[in-house]
MARDOLUM-664729 format. One record per residue (C-alpha): residue in three letters; z, y, x negated. Coordinates in steps of 0.2 Angstrom, whole numbers, padded with zeros to 4 digits, always signed. Layout:
N
AlaZYX ...
// end
This chain:
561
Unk+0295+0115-0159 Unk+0293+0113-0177 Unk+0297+0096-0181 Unk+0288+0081-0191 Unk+0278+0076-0175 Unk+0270+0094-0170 Unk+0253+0091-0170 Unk+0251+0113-0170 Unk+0260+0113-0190 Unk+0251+0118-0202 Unk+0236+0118-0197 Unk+0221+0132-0202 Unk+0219+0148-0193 Unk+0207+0145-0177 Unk+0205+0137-0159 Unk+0215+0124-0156 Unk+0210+0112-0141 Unk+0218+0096-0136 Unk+0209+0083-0127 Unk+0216+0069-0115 Unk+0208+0050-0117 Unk+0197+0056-0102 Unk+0189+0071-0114 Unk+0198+0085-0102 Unk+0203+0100-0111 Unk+0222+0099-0109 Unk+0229+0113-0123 Unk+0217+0128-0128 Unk+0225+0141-0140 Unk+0221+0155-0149 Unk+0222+0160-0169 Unk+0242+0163-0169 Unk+0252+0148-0172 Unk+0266+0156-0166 Unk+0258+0157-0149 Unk+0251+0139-0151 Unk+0267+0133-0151 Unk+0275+0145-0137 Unk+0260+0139-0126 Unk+0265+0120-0131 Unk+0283+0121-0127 Unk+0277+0127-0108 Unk+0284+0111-0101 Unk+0266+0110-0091 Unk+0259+0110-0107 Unk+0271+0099-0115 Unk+0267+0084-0101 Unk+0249+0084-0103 Unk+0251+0084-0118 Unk+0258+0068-0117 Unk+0245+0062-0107 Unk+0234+0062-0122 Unk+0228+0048-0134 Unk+0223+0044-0149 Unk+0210+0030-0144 Unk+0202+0044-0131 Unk+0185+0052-0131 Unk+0184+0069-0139 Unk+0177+0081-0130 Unk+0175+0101-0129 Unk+0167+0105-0111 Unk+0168+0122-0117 Unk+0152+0126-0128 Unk+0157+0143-0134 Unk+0176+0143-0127 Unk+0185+0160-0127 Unk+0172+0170-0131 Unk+0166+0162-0145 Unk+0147+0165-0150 Unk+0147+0150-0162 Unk+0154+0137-0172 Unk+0153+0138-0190 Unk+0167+0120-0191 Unk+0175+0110-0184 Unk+0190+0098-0189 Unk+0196+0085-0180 Unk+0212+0078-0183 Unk+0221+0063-0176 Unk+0240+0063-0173 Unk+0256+0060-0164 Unk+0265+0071-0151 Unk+0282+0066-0143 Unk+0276+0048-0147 Unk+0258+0048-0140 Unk+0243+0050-0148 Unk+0232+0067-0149 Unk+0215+0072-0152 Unk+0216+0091-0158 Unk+0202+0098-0165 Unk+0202+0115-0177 Unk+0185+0128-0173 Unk+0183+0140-0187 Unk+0170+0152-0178 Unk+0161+0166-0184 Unk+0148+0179-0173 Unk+0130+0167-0174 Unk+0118+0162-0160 Unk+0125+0152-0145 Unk+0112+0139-0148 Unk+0123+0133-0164 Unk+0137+0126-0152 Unk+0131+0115-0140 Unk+0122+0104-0154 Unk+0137+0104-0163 Unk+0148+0098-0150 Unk+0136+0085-0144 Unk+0140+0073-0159 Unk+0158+0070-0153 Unk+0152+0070-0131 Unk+0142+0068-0118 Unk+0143+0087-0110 Unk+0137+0076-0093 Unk+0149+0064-0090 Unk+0165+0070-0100 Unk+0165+0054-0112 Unk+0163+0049-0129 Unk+0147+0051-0136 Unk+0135+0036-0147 Unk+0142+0043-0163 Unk+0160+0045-0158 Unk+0160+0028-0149 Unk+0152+0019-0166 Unk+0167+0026-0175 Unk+0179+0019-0163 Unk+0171+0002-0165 Unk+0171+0002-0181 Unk+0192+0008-0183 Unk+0194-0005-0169 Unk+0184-0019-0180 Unk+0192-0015-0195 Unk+0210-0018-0185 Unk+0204-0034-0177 Unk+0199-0040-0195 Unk+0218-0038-0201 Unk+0225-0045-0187 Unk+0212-0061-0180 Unk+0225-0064-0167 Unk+0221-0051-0157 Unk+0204-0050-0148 Unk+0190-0037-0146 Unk+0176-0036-0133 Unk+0162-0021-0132 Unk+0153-0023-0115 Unk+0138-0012-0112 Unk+0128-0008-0098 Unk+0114-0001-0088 Unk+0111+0005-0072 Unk+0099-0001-0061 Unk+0085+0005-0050 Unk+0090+0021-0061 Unk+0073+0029-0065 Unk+0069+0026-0046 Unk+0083+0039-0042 Unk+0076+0051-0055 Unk+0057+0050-0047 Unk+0062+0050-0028 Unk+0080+0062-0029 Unk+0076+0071-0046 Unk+0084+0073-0060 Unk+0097+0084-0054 Unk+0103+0070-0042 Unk+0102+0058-0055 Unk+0114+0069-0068 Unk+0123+0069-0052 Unk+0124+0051-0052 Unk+0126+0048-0069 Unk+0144+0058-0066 Unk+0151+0049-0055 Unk+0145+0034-0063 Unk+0157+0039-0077 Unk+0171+0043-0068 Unk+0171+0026-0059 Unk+0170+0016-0074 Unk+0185+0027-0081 Unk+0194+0019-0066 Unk+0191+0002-0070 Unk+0197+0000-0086 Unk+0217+0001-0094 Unk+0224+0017-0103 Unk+0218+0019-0121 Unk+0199+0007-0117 Unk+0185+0019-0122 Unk+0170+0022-0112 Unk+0154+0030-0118 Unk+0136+0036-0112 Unk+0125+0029-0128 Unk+0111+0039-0118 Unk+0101+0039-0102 Unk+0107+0026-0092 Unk+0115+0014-0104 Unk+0135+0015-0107 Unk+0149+0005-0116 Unk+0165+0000-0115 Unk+0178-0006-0129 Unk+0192-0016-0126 Unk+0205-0020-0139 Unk+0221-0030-0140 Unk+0215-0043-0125 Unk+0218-0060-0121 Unk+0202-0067-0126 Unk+0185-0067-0115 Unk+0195-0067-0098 Unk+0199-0051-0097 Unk+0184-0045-0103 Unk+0176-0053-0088 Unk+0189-0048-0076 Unk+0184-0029-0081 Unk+0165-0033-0079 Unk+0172-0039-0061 Unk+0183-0025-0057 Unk+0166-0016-0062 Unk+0155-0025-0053 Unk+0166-0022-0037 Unk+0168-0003-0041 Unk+0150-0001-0037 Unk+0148-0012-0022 Unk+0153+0006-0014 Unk+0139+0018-0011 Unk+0138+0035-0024 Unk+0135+0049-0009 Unk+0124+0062-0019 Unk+0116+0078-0011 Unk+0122+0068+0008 Unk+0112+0053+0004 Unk+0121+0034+0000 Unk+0114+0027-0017 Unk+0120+0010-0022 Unk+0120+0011-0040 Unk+0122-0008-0047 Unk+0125-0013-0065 Unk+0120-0024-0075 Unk+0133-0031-0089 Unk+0133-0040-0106 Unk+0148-0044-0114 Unk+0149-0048-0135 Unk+0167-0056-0142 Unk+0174-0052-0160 Unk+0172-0068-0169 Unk+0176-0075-0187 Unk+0158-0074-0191 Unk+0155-0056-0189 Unk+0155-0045-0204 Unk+0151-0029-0195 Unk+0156-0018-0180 Unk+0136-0015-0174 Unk+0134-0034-0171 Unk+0145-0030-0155 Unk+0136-0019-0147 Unk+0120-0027-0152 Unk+0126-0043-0144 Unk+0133-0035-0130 Unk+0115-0026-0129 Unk+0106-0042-0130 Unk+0117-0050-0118 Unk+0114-0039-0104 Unk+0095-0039-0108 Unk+0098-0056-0104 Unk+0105-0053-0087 Unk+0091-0062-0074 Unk+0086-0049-0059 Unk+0100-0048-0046 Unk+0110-0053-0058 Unk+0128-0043-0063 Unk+0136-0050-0078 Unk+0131-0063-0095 Unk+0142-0067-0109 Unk+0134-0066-0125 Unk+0129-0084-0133 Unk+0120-0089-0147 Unk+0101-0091-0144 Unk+0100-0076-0135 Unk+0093-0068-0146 Unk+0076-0075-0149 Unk+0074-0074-0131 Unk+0075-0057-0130 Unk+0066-0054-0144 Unk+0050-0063-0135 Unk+0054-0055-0121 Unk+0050-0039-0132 Unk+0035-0045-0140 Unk+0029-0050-0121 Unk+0033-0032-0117 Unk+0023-0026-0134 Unk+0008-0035-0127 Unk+0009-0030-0110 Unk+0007-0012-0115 Unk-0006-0013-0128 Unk-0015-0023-0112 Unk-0013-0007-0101 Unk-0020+0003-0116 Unk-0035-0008-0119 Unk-0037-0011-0099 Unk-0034-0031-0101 Unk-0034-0033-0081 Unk-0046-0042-0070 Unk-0045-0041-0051 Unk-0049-0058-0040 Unk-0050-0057-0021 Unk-0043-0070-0007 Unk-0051-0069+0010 Unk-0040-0066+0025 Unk-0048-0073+0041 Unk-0048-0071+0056 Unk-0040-0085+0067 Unk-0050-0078+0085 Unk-0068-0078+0075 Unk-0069-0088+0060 Unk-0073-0075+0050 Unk-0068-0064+0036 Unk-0057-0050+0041 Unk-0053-0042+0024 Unk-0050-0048+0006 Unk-0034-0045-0004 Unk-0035-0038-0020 Unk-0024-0049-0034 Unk-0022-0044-0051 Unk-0023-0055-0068 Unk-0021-0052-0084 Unk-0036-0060-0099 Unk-0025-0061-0115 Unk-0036-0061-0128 Unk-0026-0077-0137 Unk-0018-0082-0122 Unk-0032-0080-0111 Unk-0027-0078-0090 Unk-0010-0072-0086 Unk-0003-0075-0068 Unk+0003-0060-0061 Unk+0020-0070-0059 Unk+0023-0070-0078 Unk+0019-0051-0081 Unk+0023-0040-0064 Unk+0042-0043-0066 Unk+0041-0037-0084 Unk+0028-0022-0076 Unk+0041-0018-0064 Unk+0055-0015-0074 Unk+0047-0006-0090 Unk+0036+0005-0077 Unk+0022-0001-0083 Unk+0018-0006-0064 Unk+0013+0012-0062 Unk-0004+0012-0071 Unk-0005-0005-0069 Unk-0005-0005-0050 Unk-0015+0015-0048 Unk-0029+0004-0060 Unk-0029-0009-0046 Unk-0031+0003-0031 Unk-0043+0013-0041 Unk-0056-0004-0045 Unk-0052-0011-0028 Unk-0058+0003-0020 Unk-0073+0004-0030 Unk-0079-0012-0030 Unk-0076-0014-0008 Unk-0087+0001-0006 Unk-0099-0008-0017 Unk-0099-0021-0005 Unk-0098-0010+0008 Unk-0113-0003+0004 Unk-0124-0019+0006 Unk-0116-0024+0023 Unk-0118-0014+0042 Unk-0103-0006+0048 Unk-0099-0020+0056 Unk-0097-0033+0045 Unk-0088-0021+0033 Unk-0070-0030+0028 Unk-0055-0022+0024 Unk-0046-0022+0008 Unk-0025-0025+0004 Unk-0018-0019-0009 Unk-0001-0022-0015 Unk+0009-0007-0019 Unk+0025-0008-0029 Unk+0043+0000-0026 Unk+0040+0010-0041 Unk+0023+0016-0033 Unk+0031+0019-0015 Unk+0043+0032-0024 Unk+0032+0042-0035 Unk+0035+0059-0032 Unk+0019+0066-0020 Unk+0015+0047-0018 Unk+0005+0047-0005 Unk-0005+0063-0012 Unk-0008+0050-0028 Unk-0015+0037-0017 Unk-0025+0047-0007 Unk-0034+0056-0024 Unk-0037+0040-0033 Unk-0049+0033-0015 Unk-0056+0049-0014 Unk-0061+0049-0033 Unk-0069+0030-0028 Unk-0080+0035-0013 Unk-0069+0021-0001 Unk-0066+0025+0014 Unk-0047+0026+0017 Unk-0048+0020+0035 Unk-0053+0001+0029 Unk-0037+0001+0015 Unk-0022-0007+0018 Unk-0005-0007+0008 Unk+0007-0021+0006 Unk+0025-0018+0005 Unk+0041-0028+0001 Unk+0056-0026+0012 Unk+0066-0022-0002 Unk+0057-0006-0004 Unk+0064+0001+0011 Unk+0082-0001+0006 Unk+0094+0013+0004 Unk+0080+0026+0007 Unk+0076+0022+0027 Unk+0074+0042+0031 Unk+0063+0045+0013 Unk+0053+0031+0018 Unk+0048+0035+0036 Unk+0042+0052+0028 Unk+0031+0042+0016 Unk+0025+0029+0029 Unk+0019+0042+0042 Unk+0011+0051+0027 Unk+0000+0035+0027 Unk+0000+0034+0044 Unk-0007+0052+0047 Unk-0023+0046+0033 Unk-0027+0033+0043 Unk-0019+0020+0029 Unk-0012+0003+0038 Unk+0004-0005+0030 Unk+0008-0023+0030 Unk+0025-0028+0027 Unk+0024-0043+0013 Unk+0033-0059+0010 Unk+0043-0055+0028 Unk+0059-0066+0027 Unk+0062-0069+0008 Unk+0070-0051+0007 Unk+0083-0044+0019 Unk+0072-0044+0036 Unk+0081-0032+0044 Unk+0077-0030+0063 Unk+0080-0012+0061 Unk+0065-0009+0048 Unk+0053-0017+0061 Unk+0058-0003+0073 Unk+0058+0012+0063 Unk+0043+0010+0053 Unk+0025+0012+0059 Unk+0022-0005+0052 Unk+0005-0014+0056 Unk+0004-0032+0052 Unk+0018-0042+0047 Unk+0015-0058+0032 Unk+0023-0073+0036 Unk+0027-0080+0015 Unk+0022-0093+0011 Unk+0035-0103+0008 Unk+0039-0104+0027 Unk+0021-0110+0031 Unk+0023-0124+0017 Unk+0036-0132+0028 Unk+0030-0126+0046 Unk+0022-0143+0050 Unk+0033-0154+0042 Unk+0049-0144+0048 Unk+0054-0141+0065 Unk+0067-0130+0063 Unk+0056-0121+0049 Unk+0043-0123+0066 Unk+0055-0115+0074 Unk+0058-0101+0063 Unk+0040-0096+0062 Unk+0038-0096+0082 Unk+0052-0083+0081 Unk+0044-0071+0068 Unk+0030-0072+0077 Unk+0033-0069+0092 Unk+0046-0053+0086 Unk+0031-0047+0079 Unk+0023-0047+0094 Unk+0034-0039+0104 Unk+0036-0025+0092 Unk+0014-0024+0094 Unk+0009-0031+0075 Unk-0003-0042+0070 Unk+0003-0059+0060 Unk-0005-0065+0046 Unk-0001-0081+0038 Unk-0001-0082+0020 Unk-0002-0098+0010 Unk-0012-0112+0020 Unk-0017-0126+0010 Unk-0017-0138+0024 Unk-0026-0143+0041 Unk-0009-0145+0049 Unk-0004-0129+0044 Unk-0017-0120+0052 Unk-0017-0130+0067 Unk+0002-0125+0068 Unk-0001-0106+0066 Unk-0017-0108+0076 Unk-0004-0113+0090 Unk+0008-0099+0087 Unk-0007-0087+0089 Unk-0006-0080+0073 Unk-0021-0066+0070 Unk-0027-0070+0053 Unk-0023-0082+0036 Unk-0026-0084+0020 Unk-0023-0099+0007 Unk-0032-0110-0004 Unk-0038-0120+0013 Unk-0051-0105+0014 Unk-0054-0100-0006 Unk-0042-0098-0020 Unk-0042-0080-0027 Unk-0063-0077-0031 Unk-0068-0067-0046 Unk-0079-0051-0043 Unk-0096-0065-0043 Unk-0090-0075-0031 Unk-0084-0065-0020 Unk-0102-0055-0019 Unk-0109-0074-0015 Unk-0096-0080-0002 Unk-0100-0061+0006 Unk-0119-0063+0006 Unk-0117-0079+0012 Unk-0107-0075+0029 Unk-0095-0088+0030 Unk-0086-0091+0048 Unk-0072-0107+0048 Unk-0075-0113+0064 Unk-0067-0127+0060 Unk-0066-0136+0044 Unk-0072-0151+0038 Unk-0058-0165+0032 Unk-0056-0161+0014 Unk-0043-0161+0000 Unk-0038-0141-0004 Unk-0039-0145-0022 Unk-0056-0150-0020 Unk-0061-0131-0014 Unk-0061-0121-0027 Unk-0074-0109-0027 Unk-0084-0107-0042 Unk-0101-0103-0037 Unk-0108-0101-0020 Unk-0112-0117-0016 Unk-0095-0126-0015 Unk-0092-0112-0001 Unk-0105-0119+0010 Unk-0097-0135+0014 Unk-0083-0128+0020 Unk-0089-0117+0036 Unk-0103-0118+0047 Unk-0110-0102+0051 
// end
């Protein structure tokens, strides 16, 4: 065994470990060289051995292997064996605390998911970069990538599931890429993948497909099917860069660019500035949360049998102090994917809640209306959701019997069993749930069945149509009358036309809401269109633009009480 190409000559006393492009521990041996090369010429041995290679991650599973309490060094050197190349790596150890180990061998692996670590994978890039520089013919593409609805399986599985998750989503990358392609965890949920010696951006985007395919399969952790998606950006070696990180900050930018539901984008000039606003967008948003920038306006839902007002919903906006109102269309997206839609939707509940009961206060039992609040997916999978909820009302004095929360149906997806556990929680406080936008998500039959839902909300872009469409006529009719049968109210959202109340009118729709009746009121006119009883009878023939409510007397004109 001792020719030119054994990787065991002369190398200094101590633990010897070989490592496969995988980071599994394929040779271990002990301070002898002779027995280091008796347990190589094993043929066992000898083939994975062969398996090994010099573009693979390094990685020591083994914190303090055979008995080690420490590490003092370790050397890493990169060779040849019968042709293929080899990681070993050389421990000097002497007796010191275990904690010394692990935070060594972390520079060079992830201990969770067996591949190359950020540091180790920079160094990679940078060899590869230095490669592709001598020879420009050849192409190199760094692709990273994050996972999504990630910190959604940490907050409703724990993070035991989601380590558990993060595994596998190693492994299956592993399988999608060619022998001697490196793949690293740069940390939490992001990863990257270098590709060298391809034939330019094709293959690079056939790998983000084989990918993207890969995770079209379910991850089964703890018995439960997680659908764990990725989103992709992909950076090319070109003439004009002068340093390996400008990949994988192209690649990074790139995938920050990816739009929601989307899978893949190829990194392009200009791209960057628009993340960059993106991030001063973000900046803002969470000073706004820490300075409480928020407003709440409130759109009536009437009642179609009576006239009169049923409830209000409670809508968000956003006062920038340079910018001044923000729709919530242009922030909540951003809210929802930072997290930010946590304190920004409990602050909503919590002054919602406290205003109604104001209002509460100043009218009978009767005439008392009820108040929808949006809750967000990232709300609905808090852990001890529903105890949150319930704290932030009871701190406000509301009655909880008068609250209602609006859901999307993509909140219900993959999760039906943990979501009829949170759903009867809110059932058994007396709490209502409409289900929201019904028909723009998957508006699946099944949902309607297995969830104790209360009032089902036609979106409005079917209502836009619904006079002016028959088979959008049509459609409506159908919803409606499967909410029926299943025992739900129906409320319309988005009137803004006689002809579109007469329509749902003739449907038997229960309640509506639009800018027919009042755009979204402030705090002030919400207390005057309260205090000033309003019942829509029916309406006189005027343009919706022309009711906008701005004090209480353009509300007059448009009921008769």
């Amino acid at each position: 065994m001792n020719t030119p190409g054994n990787p065991l000559q002369h190398l200094p006393e101590g633990l010897v470990i070989v490592t496969d492009r995988h980071g599994r521990v394929r040779f271990r041996g002990g301070q002898d060289p002779d027995s280091l090369e008796a347990l190589a010429a094993d043929p066992g041995q000898a083939r994975l051995l062969e398996l090994a290679w010099l573009q693979s991650a390094l990685c020591v599973r083994i914190c303090c292997p055979d008995g080690l309490d420490g590490v003092q060094e370790m050397a890493v050197y990169q060779t040849q064996w019968e042709g293929e190349g080899v990681y070993l790596v050389n421990v000097q150890a002497e007796q010191q605390s275990r904690g010394a180990a692990p935070a060594l061998l972390a520079v060079h692996c992830d201990p969770l998911t067996g591949l190359a670590g950020r540091d180790s994978f920079l160094e990679q890039l940078e060899v590869a970069f230095e490669r592709q520089q001598e020879e420009p013919s050849s192409s190199l593409a760094v692709l990273c990538l994050d996972l999504e609805r990630f910190r959604q399986v940490n907050e409703a599985l724990g993070f035991e599931a989601g380590d558990m998750l993060l595994a596998e989503v190693g492994q299956r990358l592993l399988r999608c890429v060619r022998n001697g392609d490196r793949v690293a965890r740069l940390g939490a949920d992001e990863f990257a993948i270098l590709l060298e010696g391809i034939e330019g951006q094709t293959t690079a985007l056939a790998v983000a497909a084989r990918i993207e395919a890969a995770f079209n399969v379910p991850s089964i952790i703890n018995t439960r099917e997680i659908f764990a998606s990725v989103k992709i950006g992909i950076a090319m070696a070109q003439r004009g860069h002068t340093a390996a990180q400008e990949l994988l900050r192209e690649a990074d930018i790139a995938k920050h660019s990816t739009p929601l539901g989307g899978r893949t984008v190829l990194f392009q000039h200009g791209m960057q500035q628009s993340v960059l606003a993106e991030l001063c967008h973000e900046s803002a948003l969470r000073r706004a949360v820490e300075r409480n920038e928020f407003e709440l306006r409130y759109q009536p839902v009437v009642c179609l049998r009576t006239g009169s007002i049923e409830g209000f919903e409670a809508l968000v906006r956003w006062r920038d102090p340079v910018r001044g109102i923000i729709s919530p269309v242009d922030f909540i997206p951003l809210a929802e994917q930072t997290g930010l839609i946590i304190p920004i939707g409990e602050w909503v509940l919590a002054e919602a809640c406290r205003q109604m009961r104001l209002w509460h206060r100043l009218l009978g039992p009767e005439q008392r209306p009820r108040l929808s609040v949006n809750l967000s997916a990232r709300q609905f999978w808090l852990p001890r959701a529903v105890d949150r909820i319930l704290c932030i009302v009871a701190a406000t004095g509301f009655d909880p019997r008068y609250l209602s929360l609006e859901v999307t149906e993509s909140v219900f997806i993959d999760r039906v069993v943990q979501a009829q556990g949170v759903l009867s929680e809110l059932q058994n406080a007396e709490i209502k749930l409409h289900l929201d936008d019904f028909g723009t998500g998957y508006s699946s039959l099944s949902y309607l069945q297995q969830f104790p839902v209360d009032t089902l909300k036609i979106d409005r872009s079917f209502v836009q149509r619904v006079a002016s469409d028959p088979r959008q006529s049509d459609l409506v009719r159908t919803i409606v009358t499967l909410a029926r049968n299943f025992g739900m109210g129906i409320t319309a959202e988005g009137i803004e036309q006689r002809e579109q109340l007469e329509v749902i009118q003739e449907f038997r729709c229960d309640q509506a809401q639009g800018y027919f009746f009042a755009r979204p009121l402030t705090t002030v006119q919400t207390s005057h269109l309260i205090a000033s009883y309003p019942r829509w009878h029916d309406v006189i023939d005027t343009r919706p633009t022309d009711r906008v409510a701005g004090s209480p007397a353009p509300h007059r004109h448009l009921f008769r009480g």
